[in-house]
C-alpha positions in Angstrom: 0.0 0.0 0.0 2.8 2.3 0.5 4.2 2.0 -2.7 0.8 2.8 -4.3 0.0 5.7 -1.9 3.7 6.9 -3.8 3.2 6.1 -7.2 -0.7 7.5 -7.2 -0.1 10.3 -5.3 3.1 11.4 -7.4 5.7 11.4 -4.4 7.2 8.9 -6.5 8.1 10.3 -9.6 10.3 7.9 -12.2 9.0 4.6 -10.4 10.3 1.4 -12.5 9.3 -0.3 -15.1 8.6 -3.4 -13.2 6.5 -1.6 -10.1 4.0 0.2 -12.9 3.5 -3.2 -14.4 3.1 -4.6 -10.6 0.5 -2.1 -10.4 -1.8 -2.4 -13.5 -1.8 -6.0 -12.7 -2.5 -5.1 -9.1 -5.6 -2.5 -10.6 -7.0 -5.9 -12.8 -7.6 -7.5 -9.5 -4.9 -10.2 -9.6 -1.7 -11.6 -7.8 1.1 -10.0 -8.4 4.2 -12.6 -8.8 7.6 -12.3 -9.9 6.7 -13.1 -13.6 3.6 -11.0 -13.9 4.9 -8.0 -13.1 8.0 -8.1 -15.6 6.7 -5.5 -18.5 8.0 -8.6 -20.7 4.9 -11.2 -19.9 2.4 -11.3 -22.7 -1.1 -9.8 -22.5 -2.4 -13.4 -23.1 -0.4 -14.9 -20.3 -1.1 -11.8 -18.0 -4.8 -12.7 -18.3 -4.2 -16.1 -17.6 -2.8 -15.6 -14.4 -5.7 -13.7 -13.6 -8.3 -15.1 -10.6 -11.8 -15.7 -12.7 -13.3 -13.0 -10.4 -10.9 -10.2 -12.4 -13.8 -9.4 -15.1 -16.4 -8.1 -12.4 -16.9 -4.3 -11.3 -18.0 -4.2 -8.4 -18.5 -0.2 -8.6 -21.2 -1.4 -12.0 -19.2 1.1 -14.2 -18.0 -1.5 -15.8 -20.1 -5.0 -15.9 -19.1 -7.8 -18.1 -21.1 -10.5 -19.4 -19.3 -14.5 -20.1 -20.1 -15.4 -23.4 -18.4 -14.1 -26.5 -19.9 -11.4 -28.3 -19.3 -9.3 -31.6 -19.5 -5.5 -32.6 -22.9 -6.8 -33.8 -24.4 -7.0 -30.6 -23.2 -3.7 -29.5 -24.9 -2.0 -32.5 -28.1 -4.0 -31.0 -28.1 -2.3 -27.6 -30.9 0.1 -26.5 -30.5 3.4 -27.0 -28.5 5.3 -24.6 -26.8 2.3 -23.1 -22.7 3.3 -23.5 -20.8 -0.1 -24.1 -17.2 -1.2 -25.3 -16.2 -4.7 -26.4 -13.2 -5.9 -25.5 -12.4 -9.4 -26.7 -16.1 -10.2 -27.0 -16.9 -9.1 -23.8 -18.6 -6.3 -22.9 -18.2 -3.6 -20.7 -21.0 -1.2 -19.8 -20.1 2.1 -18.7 -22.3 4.7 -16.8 -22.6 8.6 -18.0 -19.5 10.5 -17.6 -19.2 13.0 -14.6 -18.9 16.9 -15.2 -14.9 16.4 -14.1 -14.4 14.1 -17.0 -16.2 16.1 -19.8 -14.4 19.5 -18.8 -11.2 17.5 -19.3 -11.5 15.5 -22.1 -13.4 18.3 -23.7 -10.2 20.7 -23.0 -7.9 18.2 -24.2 -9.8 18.2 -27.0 -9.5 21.6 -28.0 -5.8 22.0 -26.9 -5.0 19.3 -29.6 -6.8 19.6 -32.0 -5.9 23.8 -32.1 -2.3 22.8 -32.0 -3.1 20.3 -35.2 -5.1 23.2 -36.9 -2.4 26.0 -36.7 0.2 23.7 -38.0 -1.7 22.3 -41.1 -0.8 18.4 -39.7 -2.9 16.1 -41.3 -3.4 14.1 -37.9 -7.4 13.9 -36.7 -8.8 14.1 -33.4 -11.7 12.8 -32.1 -14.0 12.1 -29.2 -16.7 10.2 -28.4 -19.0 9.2 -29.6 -16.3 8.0 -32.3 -16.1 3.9 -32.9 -12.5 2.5 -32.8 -12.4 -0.7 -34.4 -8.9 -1.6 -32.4 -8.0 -4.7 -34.3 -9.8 -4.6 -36.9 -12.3 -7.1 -36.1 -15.4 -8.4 -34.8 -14.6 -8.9 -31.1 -13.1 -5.4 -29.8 -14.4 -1.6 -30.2 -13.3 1.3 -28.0 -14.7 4.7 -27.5 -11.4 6.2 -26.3 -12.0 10.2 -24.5 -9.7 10.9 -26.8 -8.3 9.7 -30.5 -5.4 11.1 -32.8 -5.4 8.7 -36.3 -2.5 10.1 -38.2 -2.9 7.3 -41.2 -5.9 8.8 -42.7 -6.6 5.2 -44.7 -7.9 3.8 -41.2 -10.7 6.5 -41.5 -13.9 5.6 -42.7 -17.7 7.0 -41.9 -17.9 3.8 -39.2 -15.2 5.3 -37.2 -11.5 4.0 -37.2 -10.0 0.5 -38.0 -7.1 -0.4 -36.1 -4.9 1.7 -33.2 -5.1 5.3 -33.2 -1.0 7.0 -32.9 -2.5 8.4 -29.0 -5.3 7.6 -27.3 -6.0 9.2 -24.1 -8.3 8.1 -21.1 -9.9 10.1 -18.5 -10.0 7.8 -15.4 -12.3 7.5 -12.4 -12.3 5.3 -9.6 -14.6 3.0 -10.5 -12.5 2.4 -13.9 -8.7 2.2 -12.3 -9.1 -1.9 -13.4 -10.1 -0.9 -17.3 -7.9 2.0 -17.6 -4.6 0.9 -15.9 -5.0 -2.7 -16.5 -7.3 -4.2 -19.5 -7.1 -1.2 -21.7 -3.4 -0.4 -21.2 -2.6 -3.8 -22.5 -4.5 -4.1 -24.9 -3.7 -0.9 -26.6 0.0 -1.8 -26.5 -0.7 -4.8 -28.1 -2.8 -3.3 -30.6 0.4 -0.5 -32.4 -1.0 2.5 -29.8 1.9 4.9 -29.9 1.1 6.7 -26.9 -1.1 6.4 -23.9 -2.3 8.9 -21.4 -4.1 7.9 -18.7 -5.6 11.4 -17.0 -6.5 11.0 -13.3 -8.4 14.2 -11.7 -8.7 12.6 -8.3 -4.8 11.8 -8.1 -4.2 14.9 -10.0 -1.6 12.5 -12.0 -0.9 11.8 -15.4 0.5 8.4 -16.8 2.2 8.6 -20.3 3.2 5.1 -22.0 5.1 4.9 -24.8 5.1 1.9 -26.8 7.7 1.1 -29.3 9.6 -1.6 -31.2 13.0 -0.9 -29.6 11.7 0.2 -26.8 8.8 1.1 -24.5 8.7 4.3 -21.6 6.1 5.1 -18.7 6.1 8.3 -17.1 4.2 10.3 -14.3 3.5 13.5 -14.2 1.6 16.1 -11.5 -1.6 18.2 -13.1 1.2 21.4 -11.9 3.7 19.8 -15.2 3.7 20.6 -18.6 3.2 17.1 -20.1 5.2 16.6 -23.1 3.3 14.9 -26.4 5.8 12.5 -28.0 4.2 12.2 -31.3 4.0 16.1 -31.3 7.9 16.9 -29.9 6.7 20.8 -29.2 3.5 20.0 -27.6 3.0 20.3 -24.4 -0.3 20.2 -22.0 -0.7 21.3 -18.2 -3.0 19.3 -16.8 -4.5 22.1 -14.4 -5.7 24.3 -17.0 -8.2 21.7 -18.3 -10.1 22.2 -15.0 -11.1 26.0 -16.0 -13.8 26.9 -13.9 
């Protein structure tokens, strides 16, 4: 607990490799052993180590249901009813809270001003947008945030594969989706770069995922957050949360 009472609250502030993985693994609702938390363990094998019980939200954010499902049965949900698919299960997510809109609506703006005065030919969007993460039938996303810099992933359903940065607005009841299913899967899928905004911790996480090799940062909402796919971008945290 000490070590997360660090890391969250940002008294830590470079914590390893090995601890962040410890603790995404911890925020899924597993054990933590030697093997799970090196960054190295597959996703696959990561899940496999997980207790059964790791797919239930207990906070009803997030509820998943056993069997398989496909995008089809998302686009057969009732109106109103917010939903990601995740390796055909679904997740059902309540209405975001005022926090979370003034921030993702901010980070919104800031980015996609900064891709408008330079002419870049990046796109931003937010939901709801449909991310087709692996281009198939068993996993859609409806990141806060999207940046697709290869425009032939664009289409009118949405986008099909990884967006280059993707950017989450967390709450506590979706610390496990967030930190844990999301992150890895996002790796997995080519994401670039992955922010995971916290307004309670006042903490940013930055993962950067690459073939040679792979970076996690924290920063405080008082830093200027450095974008790495945009090297003279920079965000503070703190000024999303105009009032």
């Amino acid at each position: 607990m000490g070590t997360v009472q660090k890391v969250m609250s940002g008294a830590t502030q470079n914590p390893r490799r090995k601890t962040l993985a410890a603790l995404e693994l911890a925020f899924m609702g597993g054990k933590v052993s030697a093997n799970a938390a090196d960054a190295s363990v597959s996703y696959g094998k990561i899940l496999a180590a997980q207790e059964p019980s790791f797919v239930r939200e207990a906070a009803a954010v997030y509820q998943t249901e056993r069997r398989v499902y496909t995008i089809e049965d998302i686009y057969t949900l009732p109106d109103g009813v917010r939903a990601e698919l995740i390796d055909g299960q679904i997740y059902y997510m309540a209405t975001p809270t005022r926090t979370h809109q003034k921030i993702a609506g901010e980070m919104y703006l800031a980015v996609a001003s900064y891709i408008k005065a330079h002419q870049g030919k990046c796109e931003v969007y937010i939901p709801p947008f449909a991310v087709f993460l692996c281009a198939d039938d068993f996993t859609y996303v409806e990141p806060d945030l999207s940046v697709i810099c290869d425009i032939d992933k664009l289409d009118e359903r949405g986008c099909n594969g990884a967006p280059d940065w993707i950017v989450e607005v967390v709450s506590p009841s979706s610390q496990r989706m967030d930190y844990g299913i999301k992150l890895f899967k996002y790796r997995m899928a080519g994401v670039r770069e992955y922010w995971i905004i916290n307004p309670e911790k006042r903490v940013v996480m930055v993962y950067l995922f690459g073939e040679e090799k792979e970076e996690a940062a924290m920063y405080s909402f008082e830093d200027e957050v450095p974008c790495s796919i945009y090297p003279d971008l920079k965000i503070n945290p703190a000024s999303l949360l105009w009032t």
